[in-house]
N, C-alpha and C positions, 0 to 999 in steps of 0.2 A: 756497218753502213747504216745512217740513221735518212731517215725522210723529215724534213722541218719544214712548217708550213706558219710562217706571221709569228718565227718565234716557242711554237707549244712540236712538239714531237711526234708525230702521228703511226711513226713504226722504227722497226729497226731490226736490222738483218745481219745474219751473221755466215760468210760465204766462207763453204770449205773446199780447198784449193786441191788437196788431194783426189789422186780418177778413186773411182768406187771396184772393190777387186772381185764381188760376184762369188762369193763363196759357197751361196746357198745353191747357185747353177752349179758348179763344181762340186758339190756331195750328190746332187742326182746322178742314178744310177750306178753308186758306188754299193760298195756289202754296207750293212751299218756297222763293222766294228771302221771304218776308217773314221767315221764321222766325228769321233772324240777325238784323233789323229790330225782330222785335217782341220776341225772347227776352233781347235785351240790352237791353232799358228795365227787367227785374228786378231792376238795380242801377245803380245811381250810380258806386258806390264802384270794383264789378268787373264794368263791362259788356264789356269787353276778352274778357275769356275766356267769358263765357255767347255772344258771337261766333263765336269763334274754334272752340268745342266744337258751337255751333249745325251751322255750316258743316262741318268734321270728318265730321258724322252723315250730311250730306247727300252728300259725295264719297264715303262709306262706301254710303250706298245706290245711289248709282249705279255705282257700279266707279272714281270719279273718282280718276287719278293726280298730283299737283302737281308744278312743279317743284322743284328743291331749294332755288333762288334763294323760291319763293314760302315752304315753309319757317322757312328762315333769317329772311327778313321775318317771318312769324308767331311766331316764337320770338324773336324780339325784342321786339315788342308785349308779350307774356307777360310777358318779363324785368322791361317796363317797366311795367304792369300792376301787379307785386307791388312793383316799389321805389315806386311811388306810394303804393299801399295800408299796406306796411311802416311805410312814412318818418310818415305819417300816422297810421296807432293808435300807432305806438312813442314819439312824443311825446306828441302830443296826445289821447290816449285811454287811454294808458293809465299814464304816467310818473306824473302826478299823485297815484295811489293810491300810490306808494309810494314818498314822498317828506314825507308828510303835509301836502301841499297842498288844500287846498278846491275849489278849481277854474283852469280853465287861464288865465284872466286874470293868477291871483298866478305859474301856473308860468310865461308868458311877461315879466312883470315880474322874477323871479329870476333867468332862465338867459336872457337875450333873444340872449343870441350862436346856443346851441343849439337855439335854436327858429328864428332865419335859418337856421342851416346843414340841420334837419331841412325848411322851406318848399324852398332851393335843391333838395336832393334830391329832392323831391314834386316839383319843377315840372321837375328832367332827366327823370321818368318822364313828365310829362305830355305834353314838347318829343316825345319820342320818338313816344308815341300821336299824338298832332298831326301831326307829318309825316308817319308810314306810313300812320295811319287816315284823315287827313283831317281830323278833330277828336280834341278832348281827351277830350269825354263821346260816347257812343254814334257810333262810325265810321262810316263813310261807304264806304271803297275796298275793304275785303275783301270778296271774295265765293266766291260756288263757282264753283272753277276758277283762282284765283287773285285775281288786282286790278284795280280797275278803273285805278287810277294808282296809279303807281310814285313814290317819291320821286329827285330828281337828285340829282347827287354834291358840289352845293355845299350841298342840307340835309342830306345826310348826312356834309359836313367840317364842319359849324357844330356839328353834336352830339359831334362826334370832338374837337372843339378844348374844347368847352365840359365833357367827360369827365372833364378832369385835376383843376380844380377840384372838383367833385362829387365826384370818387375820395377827395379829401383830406378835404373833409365827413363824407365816410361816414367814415372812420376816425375822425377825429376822435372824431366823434358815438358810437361804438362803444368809444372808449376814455370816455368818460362812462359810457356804461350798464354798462359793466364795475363801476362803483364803485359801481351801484346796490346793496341790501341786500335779497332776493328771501325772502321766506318759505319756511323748512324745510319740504315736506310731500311724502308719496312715497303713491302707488297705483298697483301694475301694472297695466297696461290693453293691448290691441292697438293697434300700430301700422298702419296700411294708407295705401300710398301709391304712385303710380305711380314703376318703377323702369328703368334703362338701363342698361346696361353700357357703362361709360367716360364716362357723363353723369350730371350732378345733374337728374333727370328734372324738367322740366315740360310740353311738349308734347307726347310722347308715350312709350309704354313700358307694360310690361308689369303688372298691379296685385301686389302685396309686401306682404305680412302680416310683422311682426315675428314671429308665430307660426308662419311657415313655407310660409305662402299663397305661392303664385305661381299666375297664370293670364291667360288674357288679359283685354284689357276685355270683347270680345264675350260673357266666362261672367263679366261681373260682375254678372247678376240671377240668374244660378242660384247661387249661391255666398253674396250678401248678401241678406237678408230685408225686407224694404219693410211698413211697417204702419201703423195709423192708428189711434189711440188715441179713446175716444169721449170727444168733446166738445172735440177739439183739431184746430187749423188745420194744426200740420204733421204732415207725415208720417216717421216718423219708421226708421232700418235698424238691423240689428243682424246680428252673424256668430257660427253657430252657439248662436244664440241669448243670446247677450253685447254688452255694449255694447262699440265702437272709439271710437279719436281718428284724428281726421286731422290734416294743418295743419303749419306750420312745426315742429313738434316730431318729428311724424312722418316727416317728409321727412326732416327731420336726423336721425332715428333711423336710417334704415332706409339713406339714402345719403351717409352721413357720411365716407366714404370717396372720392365725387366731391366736395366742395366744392374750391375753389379753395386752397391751399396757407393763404393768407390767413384765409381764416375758418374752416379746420382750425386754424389756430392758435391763432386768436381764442378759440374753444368751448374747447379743450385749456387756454387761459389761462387760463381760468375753472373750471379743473378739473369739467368737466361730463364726466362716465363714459357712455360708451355700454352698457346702455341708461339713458337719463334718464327717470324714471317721477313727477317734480314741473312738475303742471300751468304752475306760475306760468315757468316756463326757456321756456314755449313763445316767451316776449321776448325772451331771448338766443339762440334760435333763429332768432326773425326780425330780430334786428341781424346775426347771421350770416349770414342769405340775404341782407339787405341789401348786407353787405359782396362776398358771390359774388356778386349780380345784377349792382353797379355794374361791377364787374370783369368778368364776362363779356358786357354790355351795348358795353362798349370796345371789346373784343378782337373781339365778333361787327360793330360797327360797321366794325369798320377789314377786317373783310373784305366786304363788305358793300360796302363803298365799291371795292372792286375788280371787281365782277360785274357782268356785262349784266341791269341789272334788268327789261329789256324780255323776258325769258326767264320773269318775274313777271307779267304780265301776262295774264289771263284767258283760256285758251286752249278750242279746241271741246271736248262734252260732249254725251255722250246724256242725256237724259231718259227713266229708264224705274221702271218699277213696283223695290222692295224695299227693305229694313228697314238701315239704317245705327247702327248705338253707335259713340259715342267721347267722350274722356276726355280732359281737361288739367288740368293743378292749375293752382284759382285760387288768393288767396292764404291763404284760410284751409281751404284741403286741397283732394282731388279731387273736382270735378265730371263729373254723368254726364249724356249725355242720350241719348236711346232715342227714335228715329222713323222712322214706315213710309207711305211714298209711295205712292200710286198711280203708275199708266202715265201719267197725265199731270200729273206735279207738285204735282197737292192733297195734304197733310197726311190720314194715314188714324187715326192714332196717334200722341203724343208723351207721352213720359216724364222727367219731368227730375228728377235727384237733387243737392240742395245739400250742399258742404260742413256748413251749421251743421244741418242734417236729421241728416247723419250723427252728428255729435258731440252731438245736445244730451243723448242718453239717457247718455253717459259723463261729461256734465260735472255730472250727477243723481247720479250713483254717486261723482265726486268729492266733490261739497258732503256728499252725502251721510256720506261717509269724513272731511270737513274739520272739520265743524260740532262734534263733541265735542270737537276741541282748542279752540274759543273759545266754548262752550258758558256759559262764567260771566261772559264779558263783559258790560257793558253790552250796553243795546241798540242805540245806537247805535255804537258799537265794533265791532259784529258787522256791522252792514248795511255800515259801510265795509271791513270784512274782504271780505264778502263779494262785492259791489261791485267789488273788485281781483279776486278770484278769476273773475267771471265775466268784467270787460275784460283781462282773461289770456289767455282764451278765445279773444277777440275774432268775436264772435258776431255774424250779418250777418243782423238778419232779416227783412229785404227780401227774401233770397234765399228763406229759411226756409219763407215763405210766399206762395211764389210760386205 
């Protein structure tokens, strides 16, 4: 919904129809081990990391140290986590719009090779969630403290074998989207995204402002503003009183310099300039994490397969009273969540911040900035404009309104 005043744009809003489900009321007063149980039913799509971040907050409040073996395990989840989600809006969610297809019935009739090789790759990330978590939707084995089971070293040769194909998918499928034909349009905006030194950050590191921000996660609510707009379900952040993007764009913005040789050169192929300030690249930003994740999903497999994973396995822990933050990027940018324990384990407080929370007030100021270049369109010409512009996005709001 845009406001137009003599012609020029003055805002535009984006209304989510779904009720809000109050998730964070519902873990008060719960033990904290339900909180990774009950915070990762907020999505389907990315329950992997609303886990994974759950658990984080809680080793955070207790003084909890993991071993590096448990880790690695969890950083592989993640890896697998975003190639599930990736492989899945890059085909099917979002190809479509710009392609001038109607819907994905004709695009799987048209391209049915690239639409197997996009399912193979969805299902190496599932394979992987499946043997480390226990299942493919909402896990089972992570917990605080580590795992409750390990995987053996013939599920973890079956996925090492089963890699090399995948690897070649992904490329392939990546030199497709290259010849995609992506819409001209630029707005500078903040980038924010968790960052590492010598790593493509997802599980942990330090938060990165393309504007020059650094600090930790623990000062990521002094630093970002939390608000709630009246008469809406989400809630919705801003910095310094401006709207950010998070998300594969941002990532690649901000650590463009750790991807894998491979999809450093992929992005460079595409003569994509750092910084990149065209919402719709957020795609070839996530074929390029696609191509790093599979790739580093191998390489951390095949070490992996070399460790005592019983080193993984849930070791002792106090239980005591205080306040845990922690931060992972799922796959459509950084998630946060903020929780304070009692002395005996009940939930006293929970805070959670979603990716598509963070981005929707920026993707208002893009449409916003978008809408007078197709301004004389029809009308139908405009909603499928717009339509691509917002599965650009790839906006989760499940999470939105949790």
């Amino acid at each position: 919904m845009a406001s137009v005043l003599q012609g020029d744009v003055k805002s535009a809003k984006m209304e989510v129809q779904e009720g809000i489900r109050l998730i964070e009321g519902i873990l008060i007063g719960r033990k904290y081990y339900d909180v990774p149980i009950v915070a990762q039913r907020i999505c389907g799509i990315c329950p992997v990391v609303h886990n994974l971040t759950a658990i984080k907050a809680i080793e955070s409040a207790f003084g909890v140290e993991v071993s590096s073996e448990t880790k690695k395990l969890r950083t592989l989840l993640e890896y697998a986590q975003i190639i599930h989600s990736h492989s899945l809006h890059l085909f099917f969610l979002s190809l479509a719009d710009f392609l001038d297809i109607d819907n994905d019935l004709k695009l799987l009739e048209k391209y049915p090779e690239e639409a197997k090789m996009a399912m193979k790759i969805r299902e190496f990330g599932l394979d992987i969630v499946r043997t480390i978590g226990g299942r493919a939707v909402h896990i089972l084995s992570n917990e605080t403290g580590g795992f409750k089971k390990v995987p053996s070293r013939e599920e973890i040769q079956k996925l090492i074998d089963k890699g090399e194909e995948i690897f070649r998918c992904t490329v392939d499928l990546a030199n497709f989207f290259a010849k995609i034909k992506l819409p001209e349009f630029f707005r500078e905006t903040e980038y924010v995204a968790l960052s590492k030194k010598n790593h493509y950050a997802v599980y942990d590191g330090d938060i990165i402002s393309s504007k020059g921000l650094r600090i930790s996660v623990a000062d990521f609510e002094n630093n970002f503003h939390e608000l709630q707009k009246q008469r809406e379900v989400i809630k919705r952040m801003e910095h310094n009183g401006q709207s950010y993007m998070v998300g594969a764009i941002a990532r690649g913005n901000i650590n463009f310099g750790q991807l894998t040789p491979m999809a450093f050169d992929y992005l460079e192929g595409l003569k994509i300039k750092i910084p990149d300030y065209n919402p719709f690249h957020n795609i070839l930003f996530q074929m390029a994490e696609l191509l790093h994740f599979v790739e580093e999903s191998r390489r951390l497999l095949t070490e992996i397969s070399k460790m005592d994973l019983s080193k993984a396995l849930t070791g002792h822990y106090e239980i005591k009273e205080g306040t845990g933050v922690a931060a992972v990027e799922a796959p459509r940018g950084t998630l946060y969540y903020h929780l304070e324990i009692d002395k005996k384990g009940y939930v006293k407080n929970a805070n959670i911040i979603t990716p598509t929370a963070q981005f929707l007030s920026n993707l208002e100021d893009d449409i916003a900035a978008y809408i007078p270049g197709i301004i004389n369109l029809s009308d139908k010409e405009k909603e499928r404009k717009l339509r691509a512009f917002i599965r650009a996005y790839d906006p989760c709001i499940s999470c939105a309104v949790h």
